[in-house]
C-alpha positions in Angstrom: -1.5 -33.3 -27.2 -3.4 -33.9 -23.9 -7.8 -33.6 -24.4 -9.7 -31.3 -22.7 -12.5 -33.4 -20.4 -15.8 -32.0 -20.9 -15.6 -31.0 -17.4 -12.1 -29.2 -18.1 -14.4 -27.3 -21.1 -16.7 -25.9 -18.9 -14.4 -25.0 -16.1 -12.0 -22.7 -18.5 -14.2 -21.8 -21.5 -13.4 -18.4 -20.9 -9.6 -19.5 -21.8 -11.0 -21.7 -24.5 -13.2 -18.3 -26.0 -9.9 -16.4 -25.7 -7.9 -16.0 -29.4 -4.9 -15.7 -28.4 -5.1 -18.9 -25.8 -8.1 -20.9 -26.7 -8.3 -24.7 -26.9 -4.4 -25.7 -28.0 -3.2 -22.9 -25.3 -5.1 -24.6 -22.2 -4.0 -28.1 -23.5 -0.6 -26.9 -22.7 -1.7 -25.7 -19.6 -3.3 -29.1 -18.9 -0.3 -30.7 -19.7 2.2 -28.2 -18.1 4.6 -29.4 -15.1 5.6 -25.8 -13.1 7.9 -25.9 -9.8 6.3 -23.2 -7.4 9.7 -22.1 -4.9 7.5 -20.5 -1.9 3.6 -20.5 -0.3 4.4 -17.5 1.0 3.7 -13.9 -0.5 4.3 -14.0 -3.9 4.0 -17.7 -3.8 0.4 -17.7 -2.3 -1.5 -15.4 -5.4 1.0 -17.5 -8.2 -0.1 -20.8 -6.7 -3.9 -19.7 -6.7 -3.4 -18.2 -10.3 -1.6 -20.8 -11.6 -4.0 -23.5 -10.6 -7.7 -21.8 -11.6 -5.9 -21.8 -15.2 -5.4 -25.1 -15.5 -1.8 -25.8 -14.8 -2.0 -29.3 -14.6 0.6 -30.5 -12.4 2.0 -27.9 -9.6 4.6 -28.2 -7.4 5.2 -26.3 -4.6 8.4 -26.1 -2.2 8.5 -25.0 1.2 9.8 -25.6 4.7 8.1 -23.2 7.1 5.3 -22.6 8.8 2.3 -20.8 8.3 2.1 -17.6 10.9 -0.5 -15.6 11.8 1.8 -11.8 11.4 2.5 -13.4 7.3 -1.3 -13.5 6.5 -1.5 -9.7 5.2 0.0 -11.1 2.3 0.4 -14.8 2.4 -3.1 -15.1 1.1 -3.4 -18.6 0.3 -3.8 -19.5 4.0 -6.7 -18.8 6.6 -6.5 -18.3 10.4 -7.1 -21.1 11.3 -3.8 -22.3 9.3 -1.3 -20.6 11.8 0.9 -23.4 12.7 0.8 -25.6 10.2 3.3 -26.1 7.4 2.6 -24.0 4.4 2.9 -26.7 2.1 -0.3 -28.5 3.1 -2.0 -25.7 3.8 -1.4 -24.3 0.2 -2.2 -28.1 -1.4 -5.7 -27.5 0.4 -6.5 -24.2 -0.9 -5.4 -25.4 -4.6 -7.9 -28.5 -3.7 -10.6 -26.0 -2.6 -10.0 -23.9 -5.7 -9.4 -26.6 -8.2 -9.5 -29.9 -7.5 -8.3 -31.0 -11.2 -4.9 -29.6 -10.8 -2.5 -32.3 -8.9 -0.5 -30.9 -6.5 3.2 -32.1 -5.9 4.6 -31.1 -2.1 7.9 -31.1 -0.9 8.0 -29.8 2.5 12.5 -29.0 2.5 14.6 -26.2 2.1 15.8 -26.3 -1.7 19.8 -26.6 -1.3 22.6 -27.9 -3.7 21.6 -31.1 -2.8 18.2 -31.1 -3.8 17.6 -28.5 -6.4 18.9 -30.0 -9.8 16.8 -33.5 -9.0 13.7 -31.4 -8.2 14.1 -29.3 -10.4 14.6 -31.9 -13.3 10.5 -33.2 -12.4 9.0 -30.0 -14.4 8.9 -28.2 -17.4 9.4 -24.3 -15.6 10.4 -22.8 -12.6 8.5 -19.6 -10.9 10.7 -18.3 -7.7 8.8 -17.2 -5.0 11.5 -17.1 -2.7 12.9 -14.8 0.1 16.3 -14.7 0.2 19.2 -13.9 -1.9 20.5 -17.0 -1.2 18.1 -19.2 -2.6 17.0 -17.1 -5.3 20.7 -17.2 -7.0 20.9 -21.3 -5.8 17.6 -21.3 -8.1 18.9 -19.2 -11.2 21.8 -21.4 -10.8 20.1 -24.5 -10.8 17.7 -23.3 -13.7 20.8 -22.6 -15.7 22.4 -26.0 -15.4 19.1 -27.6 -15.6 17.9 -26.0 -19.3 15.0 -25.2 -17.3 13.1 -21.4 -18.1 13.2 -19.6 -14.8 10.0 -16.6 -14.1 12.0 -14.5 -11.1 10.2 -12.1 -8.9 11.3 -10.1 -5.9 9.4 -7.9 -3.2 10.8 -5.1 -1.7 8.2 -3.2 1.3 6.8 -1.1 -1.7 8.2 -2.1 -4.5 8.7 -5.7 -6.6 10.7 -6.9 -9.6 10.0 -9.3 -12.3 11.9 -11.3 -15.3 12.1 -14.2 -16.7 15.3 -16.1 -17.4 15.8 -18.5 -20.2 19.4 -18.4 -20.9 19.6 -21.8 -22.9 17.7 -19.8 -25.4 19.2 -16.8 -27.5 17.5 -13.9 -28.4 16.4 -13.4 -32.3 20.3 -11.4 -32.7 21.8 -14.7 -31.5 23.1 -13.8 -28.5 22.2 -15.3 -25.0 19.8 -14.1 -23.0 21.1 -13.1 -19.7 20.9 -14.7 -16.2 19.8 -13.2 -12.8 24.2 -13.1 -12.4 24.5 -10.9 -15.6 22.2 -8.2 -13.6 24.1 -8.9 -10.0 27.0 -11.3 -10.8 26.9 -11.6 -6.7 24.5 -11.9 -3.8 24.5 -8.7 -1.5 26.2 -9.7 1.6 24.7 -11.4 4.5 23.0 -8.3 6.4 23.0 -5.3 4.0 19.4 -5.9 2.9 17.3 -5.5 6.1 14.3 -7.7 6.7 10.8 -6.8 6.9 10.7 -7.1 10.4 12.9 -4.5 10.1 11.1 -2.5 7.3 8.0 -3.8 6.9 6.0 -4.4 3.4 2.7 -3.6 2.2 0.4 -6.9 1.6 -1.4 -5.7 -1.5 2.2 -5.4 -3.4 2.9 -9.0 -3.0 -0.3 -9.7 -4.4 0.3 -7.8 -7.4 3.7 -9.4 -8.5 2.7 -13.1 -7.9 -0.4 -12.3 -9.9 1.9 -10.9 -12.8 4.7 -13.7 -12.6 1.6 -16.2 -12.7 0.8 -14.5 -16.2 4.5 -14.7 -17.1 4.1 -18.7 -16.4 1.2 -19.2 -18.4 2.1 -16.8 -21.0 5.6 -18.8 -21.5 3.7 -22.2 -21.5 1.1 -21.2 -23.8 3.8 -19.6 -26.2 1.7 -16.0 -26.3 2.4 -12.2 -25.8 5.9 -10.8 -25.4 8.2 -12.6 -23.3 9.8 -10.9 -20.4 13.2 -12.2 -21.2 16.0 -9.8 -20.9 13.9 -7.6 -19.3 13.2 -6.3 -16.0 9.7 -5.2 -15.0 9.8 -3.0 -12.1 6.6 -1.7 -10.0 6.8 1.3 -7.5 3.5 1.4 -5.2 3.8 4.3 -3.7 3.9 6.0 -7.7 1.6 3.4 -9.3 4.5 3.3 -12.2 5.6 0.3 -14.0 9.2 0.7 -15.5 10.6 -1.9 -17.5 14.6 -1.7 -18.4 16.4 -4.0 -20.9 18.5 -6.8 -19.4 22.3 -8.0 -21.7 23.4 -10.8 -21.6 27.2 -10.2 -19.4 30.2 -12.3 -20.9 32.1 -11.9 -18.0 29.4 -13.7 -15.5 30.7 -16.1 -13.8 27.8 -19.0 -14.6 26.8 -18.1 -18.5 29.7 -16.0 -19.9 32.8 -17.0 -22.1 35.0 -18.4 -19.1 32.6 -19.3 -16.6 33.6 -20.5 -13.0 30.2 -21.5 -11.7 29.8 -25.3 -13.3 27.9 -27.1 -10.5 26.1 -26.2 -7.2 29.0 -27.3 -4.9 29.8 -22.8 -4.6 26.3 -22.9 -2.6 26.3 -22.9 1.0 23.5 -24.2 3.5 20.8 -21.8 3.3 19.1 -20.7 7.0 15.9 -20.1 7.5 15.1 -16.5 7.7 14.1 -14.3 10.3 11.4 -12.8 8.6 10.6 -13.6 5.1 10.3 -10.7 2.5 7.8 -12.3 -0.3 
């Protein structure tokens, strides 16, 4: 197993103090490869998070650009950051924050193309993403790739959390389910309005990534109770947490008895959004 540096002890002693982490829990930290989809909302607290704890290799994946009206909640970038692309602009802030943690960038749109050879570099995937599109593209590819997939979603007040590990069954023996045994399809194109449209409160965003983060180190470390098959839900404006059980659906299309989703080729180019909702 990877050694802590003395340095690395000082930095996260109040990991290493921690029962139910301590020393072996940060050395799979230290060792740990996690794929980052987003800098923007969610992604900017789960990058931060992920890196202060000692994640030791991050990648992060992202085409756009840093913009001053995304800053309320894209938190991981400055002012002074407007224009430039968010992946180098988030590889600084890690940098700034911890300059032990490598950073991996790939400034591209994840497509079908791309997604299962990226994907294949690290040990668990956290979706940051904002759109439907690339959020199923990624539960997809997670799915094909054995890889354990930490989901979250913003809505203006509201956000949504799981984690999907379907190549692992639950202690019953049955599968856990996929993001396609909760929606087997995307919305279409359209009936979800944007928050240009609708808006969403910074402080939310900031809340989910912070949990998913937990969710990541939790599933590398091997603590706590996993969020698989579950769906944690947070309503703002209530201050409630809700948290509903997900089944596994044998009818899915990608993980049930006859499925019809075997590759990627089913996913279409993905646009850039208008305005992005995490």
């Amino acid at each position: 197993m990877t050694t802590l540096t003395p340095e690395e002890s000082q930095r996260y002693k109040r990991h290493l103090v921690l029962r139910e982490l301590g020393g072996q829990g940060q050395q799979k930290l230290k060792a740990a490869r996690v794929l980052v989809i987003g800098a923007g909302g969610l992604g900017s607290p789960l990058l931060l998070y992920l890196a202060a704890a000692g994640v030791g290799t991050l990648g992060v994946i992202d085409d756009d650009r840093v913009s001053i009206d995304n800053l309320h909640r894209q938190v991981a970038h400055g002012t002074a950051d407007a224009g430039r692309p968010k992946v180098d602009s988030a590889a600084e802030a890690i940098a700034r924050l911890n300059p032990l943690v490598k950073v991996e960038t790939y400034r591209t749109r994840l497509d079908a193309g791309n997604a299962l050879d990226i994907i294949a570099h690290y040990d668990i995937v956290a979706d940051g993403s904002d759109n439907f599109a690339t959020r199923y593209l990624v539960s997809d590819a997670c799915y094909l790739a054995r890889k354990t997939l930490v989901y979250a979603a913003l809505g203006p007040l509201d956000g949504y959390l799981s984690v999907f590990k379907p190549h692992e069954t639950k202690p019953d023996g049955m599968p856990y389910p996929t993001l396609r045994c909760l929606f087997p399809e995307a919305p279409p194109a359209g009936l979800v309005a944007n928050c240009s449209e609708v808006g969403v409160l910074g402080p939310v965003a900031g809340v989910i990534g912070t949990l998913q983060a937990t969710e990541v180190v939790k599933e590398i470390a091997g603590i706590g109770e996993s969020l698989a098959g579950k769906l944690l839900i947070y309503d703002a404006q209530a201050s409630r947490f809700d948290t509903v059980q997900l089944a596994w659906d044998p009818d899915n299309p990608l993980s049930g008895k006859n499925p019809s989703i075997r590759d990627l080729s089913g996913h279409a180019p993905i646009p850039s959004p208008a305005c992005s909702v995490s």
